[in-house]
PDB file of the backbone (N, CA, C, O) and the ligand in Angstrom, with CONECT records:
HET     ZN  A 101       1
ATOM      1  N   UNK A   1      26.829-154.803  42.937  1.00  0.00           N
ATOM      2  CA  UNK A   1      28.189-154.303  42.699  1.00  0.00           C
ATOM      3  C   UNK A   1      29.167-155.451  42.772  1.00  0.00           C
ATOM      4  O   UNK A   1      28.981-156.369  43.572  1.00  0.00           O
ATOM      5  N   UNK A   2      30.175-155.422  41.979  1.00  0.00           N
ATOM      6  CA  UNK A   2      30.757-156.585  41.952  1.00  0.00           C
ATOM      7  C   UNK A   2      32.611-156.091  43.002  1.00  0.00           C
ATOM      8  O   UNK A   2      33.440-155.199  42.817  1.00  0.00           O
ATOM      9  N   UNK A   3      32.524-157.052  43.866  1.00  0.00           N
ATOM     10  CA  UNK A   3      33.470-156.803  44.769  1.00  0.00           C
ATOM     11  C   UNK A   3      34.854-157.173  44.559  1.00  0.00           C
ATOM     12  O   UNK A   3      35.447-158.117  45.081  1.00  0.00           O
ATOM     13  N   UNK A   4      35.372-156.188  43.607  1.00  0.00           N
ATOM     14  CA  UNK A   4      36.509-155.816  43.693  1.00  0.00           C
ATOM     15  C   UNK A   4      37.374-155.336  45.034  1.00  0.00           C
ATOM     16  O   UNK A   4      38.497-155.815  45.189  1.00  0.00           O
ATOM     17  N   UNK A   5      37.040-154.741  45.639  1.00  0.00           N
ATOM     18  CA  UNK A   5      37.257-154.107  46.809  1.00  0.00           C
ATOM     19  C   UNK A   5      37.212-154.649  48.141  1.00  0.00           C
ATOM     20  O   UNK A   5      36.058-154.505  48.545  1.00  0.00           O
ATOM     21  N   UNK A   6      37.858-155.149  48.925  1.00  0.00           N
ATOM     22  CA  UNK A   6      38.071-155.326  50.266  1.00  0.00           C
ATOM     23  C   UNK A   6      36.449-154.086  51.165  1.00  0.00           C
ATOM     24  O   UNK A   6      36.174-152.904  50.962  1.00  0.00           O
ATOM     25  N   UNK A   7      35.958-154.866  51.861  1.00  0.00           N
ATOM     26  CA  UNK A   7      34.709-153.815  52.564  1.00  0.00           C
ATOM     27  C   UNK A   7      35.484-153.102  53.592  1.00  0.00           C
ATOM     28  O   UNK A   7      35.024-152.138  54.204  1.00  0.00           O
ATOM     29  N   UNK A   8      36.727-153.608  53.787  1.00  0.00           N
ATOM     30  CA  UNK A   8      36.987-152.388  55.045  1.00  0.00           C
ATOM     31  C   UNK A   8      37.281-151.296  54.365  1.00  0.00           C
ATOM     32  O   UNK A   8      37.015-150.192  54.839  1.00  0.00           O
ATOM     33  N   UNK A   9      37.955-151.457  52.984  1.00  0.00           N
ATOM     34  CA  UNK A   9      38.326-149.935  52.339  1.00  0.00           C
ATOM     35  C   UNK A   9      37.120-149.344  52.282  1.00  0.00           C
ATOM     36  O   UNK A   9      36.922-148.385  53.029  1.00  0.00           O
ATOM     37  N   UNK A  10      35.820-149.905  51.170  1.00  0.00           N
ATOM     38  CA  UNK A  10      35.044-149.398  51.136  1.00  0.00           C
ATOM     39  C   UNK A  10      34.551-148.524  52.370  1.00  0.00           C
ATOM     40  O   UNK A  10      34.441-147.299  52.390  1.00  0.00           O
ATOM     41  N   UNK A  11      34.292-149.378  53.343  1.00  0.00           N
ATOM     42  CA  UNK A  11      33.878-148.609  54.803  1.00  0.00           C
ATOM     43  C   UNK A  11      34.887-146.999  54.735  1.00  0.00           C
ATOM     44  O   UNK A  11      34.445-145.850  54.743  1.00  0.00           O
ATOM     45  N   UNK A  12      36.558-147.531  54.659  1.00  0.00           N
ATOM     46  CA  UNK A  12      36.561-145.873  54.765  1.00  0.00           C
ATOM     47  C   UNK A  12      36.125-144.712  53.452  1.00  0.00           C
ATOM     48  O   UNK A  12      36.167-143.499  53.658  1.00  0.00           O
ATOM     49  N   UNK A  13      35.841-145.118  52.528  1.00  0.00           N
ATOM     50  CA  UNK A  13      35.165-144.552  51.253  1.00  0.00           C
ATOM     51  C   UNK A  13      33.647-144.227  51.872  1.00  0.00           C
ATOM     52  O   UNK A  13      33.027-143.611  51.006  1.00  0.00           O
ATOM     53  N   UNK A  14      33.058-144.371  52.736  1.00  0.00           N
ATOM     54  CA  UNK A  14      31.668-144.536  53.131  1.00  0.00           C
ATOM     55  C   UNK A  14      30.527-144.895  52.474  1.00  0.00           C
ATOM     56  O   UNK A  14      29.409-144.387  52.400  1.00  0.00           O
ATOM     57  N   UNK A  15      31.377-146.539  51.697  1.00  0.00           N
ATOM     58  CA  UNK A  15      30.606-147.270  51.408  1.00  0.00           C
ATOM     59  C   UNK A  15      30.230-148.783  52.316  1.00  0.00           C
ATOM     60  O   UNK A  15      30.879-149.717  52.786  1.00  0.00           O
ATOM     61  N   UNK A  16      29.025-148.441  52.243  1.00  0.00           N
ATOM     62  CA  UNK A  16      28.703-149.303  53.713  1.00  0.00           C
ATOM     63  C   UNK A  16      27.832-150.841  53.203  1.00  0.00           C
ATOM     64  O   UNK A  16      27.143-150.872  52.184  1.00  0.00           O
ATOM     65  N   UNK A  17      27.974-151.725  53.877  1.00  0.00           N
ATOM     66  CA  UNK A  17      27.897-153.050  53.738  1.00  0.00           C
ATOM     67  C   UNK A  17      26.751-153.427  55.223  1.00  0.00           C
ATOM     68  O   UNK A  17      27.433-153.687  56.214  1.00  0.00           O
ATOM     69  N   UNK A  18      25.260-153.486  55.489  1.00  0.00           N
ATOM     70  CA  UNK A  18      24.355-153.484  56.575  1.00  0.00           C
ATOM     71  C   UNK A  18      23.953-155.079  56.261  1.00  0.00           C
ATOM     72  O   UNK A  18      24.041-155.554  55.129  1.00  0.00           O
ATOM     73  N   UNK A  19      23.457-155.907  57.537  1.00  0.00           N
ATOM     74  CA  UNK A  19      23.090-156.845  57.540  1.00  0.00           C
ATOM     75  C   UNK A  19      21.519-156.493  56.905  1.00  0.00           C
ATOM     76  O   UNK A  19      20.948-155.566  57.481  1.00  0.00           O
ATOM     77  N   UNK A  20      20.812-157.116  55.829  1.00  0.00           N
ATOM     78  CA  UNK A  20      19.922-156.898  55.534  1.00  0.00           C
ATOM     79  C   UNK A  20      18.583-157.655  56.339  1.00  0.00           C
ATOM     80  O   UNK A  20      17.544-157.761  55.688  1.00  0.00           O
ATOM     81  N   UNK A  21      18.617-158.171  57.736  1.00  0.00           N
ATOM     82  CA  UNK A  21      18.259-158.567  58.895  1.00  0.00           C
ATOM     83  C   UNK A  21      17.682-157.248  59.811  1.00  0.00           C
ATOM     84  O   UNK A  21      16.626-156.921  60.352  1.00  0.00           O
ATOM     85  N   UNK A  22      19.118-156.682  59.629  1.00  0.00           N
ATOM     86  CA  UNK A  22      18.985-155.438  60.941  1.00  0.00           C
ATOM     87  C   UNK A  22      18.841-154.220  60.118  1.00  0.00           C
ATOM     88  O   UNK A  22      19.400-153.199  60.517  1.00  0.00           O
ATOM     89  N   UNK A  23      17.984-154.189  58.732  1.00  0.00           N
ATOM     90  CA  UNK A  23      17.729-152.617  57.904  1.00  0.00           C
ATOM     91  C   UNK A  23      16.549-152.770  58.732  1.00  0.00           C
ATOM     92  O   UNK A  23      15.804-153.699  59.045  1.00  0.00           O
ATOM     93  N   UNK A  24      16.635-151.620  58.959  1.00  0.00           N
ATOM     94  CA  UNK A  24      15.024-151.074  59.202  1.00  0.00           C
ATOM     95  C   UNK A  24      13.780-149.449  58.753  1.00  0.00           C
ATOM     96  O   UNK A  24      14.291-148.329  58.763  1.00  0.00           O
ATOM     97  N   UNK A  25      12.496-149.586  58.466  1.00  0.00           N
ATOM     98  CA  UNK A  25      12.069-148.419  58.128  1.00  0.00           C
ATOM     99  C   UNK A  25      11.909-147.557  58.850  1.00  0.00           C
ATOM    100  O   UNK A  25      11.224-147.800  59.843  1.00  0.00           O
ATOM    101  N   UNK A  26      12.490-146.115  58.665  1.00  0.00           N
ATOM    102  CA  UNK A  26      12.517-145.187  59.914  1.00  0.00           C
ATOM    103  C   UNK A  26      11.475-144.322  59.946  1.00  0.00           C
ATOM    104  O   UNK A  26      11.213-143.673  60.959  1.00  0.00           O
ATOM    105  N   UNK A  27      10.690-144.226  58.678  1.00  0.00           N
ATOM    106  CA  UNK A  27       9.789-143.066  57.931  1.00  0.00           C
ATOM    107  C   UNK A  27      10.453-142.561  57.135  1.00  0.00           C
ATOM    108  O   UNK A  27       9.997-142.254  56.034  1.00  0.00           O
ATOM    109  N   UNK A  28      12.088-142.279  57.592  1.00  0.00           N
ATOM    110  CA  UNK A  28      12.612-141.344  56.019  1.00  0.00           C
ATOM    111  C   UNK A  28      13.392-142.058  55.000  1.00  0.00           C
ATOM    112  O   UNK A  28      14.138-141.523  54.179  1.00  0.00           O
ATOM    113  N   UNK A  29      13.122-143.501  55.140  1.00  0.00           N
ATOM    114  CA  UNK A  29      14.319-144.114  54.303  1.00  0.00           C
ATOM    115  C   UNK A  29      14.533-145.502  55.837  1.00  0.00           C
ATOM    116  O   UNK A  29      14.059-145.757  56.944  1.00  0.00           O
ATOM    117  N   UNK A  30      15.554-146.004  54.877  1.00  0.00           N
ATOM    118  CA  UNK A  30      15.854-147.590  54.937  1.00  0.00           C
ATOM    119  C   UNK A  30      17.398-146.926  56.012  1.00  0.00           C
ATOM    120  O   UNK A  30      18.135-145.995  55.687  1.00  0.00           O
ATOM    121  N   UNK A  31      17.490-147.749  57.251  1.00  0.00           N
ATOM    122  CA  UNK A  31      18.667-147.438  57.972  1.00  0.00           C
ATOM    123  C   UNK A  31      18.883-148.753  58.617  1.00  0.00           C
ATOM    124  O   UNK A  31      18.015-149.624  58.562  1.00  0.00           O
ATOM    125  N   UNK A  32      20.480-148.998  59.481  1.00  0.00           N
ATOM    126  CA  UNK A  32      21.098-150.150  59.402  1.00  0.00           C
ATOM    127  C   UNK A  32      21.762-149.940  60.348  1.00  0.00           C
ATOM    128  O   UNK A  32      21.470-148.930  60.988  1.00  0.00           O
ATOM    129  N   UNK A  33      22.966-150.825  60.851  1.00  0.00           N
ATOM    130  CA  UNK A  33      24.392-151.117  61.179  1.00  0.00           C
ATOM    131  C   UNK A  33      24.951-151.710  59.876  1.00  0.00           C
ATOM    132  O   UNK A  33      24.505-152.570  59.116  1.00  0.00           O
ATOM    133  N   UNK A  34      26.271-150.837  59.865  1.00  0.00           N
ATOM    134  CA  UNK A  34      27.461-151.684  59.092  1.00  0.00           C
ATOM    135  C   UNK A  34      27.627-152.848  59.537  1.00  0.00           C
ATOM    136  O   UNK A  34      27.862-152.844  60.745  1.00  0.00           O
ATOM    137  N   UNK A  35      27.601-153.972  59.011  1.00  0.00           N
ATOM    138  CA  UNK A  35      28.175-155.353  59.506  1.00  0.00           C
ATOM    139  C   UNK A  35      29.585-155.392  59.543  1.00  0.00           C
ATOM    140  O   UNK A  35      30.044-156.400  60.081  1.00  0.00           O
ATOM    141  N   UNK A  36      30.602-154.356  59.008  1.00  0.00           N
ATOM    142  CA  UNK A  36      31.697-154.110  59.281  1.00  0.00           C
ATOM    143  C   UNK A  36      32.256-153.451  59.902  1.00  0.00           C
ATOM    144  O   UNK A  36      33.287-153.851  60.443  1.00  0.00           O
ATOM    145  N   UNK A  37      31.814-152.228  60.063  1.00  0.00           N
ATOM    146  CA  UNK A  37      32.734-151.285  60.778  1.00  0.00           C
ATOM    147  C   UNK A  37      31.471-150.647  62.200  1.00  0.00           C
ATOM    148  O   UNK A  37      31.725-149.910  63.153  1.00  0.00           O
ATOM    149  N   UNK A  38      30.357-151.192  61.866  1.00  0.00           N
ATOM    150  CA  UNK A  38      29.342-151.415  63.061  1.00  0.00           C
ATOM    151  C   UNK A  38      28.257-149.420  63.417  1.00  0.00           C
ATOM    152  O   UNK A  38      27.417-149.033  64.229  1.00  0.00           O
ATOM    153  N   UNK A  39      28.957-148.840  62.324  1.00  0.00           N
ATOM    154  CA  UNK A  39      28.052-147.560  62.071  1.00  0.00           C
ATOM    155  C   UNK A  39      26.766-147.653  61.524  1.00  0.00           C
ATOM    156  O   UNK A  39      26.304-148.305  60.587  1.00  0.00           O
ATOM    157  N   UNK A  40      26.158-146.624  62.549  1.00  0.00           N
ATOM    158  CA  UNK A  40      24.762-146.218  61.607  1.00  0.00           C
ATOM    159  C   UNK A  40      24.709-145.551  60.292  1.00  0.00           C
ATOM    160  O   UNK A  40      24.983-144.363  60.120  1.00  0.00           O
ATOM    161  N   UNK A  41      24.324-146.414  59.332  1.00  0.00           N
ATOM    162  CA  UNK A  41      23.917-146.443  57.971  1.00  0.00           C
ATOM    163  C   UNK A  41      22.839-146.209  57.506  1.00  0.00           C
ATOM    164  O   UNK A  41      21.921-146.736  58.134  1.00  0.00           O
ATOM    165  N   UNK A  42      22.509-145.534  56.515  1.00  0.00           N
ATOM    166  CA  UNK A  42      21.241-144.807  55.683  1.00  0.00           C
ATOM    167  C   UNK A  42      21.177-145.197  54.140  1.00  0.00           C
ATOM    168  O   UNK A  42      22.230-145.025  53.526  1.00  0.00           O
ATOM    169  N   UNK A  43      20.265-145.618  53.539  1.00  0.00           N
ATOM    170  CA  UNK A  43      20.274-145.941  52.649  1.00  0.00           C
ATOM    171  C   UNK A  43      20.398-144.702  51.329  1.00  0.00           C
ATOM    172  O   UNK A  43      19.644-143.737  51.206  1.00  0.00           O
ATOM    173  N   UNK A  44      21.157-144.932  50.742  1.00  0.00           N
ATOM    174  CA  UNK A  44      21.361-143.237  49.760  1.00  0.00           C
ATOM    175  C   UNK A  44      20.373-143.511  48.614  1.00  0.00           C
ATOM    176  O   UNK A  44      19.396-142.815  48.337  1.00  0.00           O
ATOM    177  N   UNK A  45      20.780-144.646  47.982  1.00  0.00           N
ATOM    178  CA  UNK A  45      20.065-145.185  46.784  1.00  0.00           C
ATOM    179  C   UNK A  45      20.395-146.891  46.861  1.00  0.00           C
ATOM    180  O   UNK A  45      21.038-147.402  47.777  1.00  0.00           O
ATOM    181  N   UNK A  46      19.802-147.656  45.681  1.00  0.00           N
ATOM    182  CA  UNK A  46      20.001-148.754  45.832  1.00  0.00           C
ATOM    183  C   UNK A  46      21.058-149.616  46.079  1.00  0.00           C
ATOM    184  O   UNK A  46      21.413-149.907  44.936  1.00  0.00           O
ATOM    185  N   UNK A  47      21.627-150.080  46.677  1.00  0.00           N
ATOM    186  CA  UNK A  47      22.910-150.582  47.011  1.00  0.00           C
ATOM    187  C   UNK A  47      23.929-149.611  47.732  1.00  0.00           C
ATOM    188  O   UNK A  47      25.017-150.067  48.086  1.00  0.00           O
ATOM    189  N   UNK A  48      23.684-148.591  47.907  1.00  0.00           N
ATOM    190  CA  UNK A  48      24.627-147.329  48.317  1.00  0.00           C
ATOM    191  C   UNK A  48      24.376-146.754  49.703  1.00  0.00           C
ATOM    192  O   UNK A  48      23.578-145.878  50.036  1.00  0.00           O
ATOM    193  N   UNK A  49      25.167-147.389  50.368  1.00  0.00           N
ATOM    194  CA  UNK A  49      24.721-146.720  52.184  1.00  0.00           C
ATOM    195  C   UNK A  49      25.797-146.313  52.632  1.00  0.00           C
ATOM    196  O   UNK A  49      26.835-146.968  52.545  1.00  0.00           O
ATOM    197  N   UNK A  50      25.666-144.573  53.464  1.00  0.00           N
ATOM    198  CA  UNK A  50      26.376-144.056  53.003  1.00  0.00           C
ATOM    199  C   UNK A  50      25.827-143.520  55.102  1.00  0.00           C
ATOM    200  O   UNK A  50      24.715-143.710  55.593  1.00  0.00           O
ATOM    201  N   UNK A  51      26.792-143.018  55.669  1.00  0.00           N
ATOM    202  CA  UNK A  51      27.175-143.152  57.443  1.00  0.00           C
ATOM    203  C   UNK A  51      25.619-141.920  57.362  1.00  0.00           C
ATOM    204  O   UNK A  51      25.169-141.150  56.513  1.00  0.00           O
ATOM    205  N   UNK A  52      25.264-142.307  58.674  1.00  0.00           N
ATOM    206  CA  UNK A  52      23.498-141.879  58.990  1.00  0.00           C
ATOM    207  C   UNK A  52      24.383-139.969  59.497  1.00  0.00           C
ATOM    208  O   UNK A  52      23.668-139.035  59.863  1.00  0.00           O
TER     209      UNK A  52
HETATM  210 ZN    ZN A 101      31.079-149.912  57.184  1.00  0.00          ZN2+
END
């Protein structure tokens, strides 16, 4: 996605930005911390993480 957008807005849009360090497999899908706003994150689809 090309970043037009400031990530804190996104964050309140609940589009989420995860250190790809700290994703991890849960069994149901790919989950995280926001590196911004520091919420648990779930992976929706590719590039799209969206609050757990
Ligand atoms: Zn966020």
């Amino acid at each position: 996605m090309v970043r037009l957008i400031p990530q804190a807005i996104l964050c309140l849009l609940d589009r989420h930005d995860p250190e790809r360090e700290n994703v991890t497999w849960d069994g149901a899908g790919f989950s995280g911390n926001c590196r911004h706003c520091g919420l648990d994150v779930r992976r929706e689809k590719h590039k799209v993480w969206r609050r757990d």
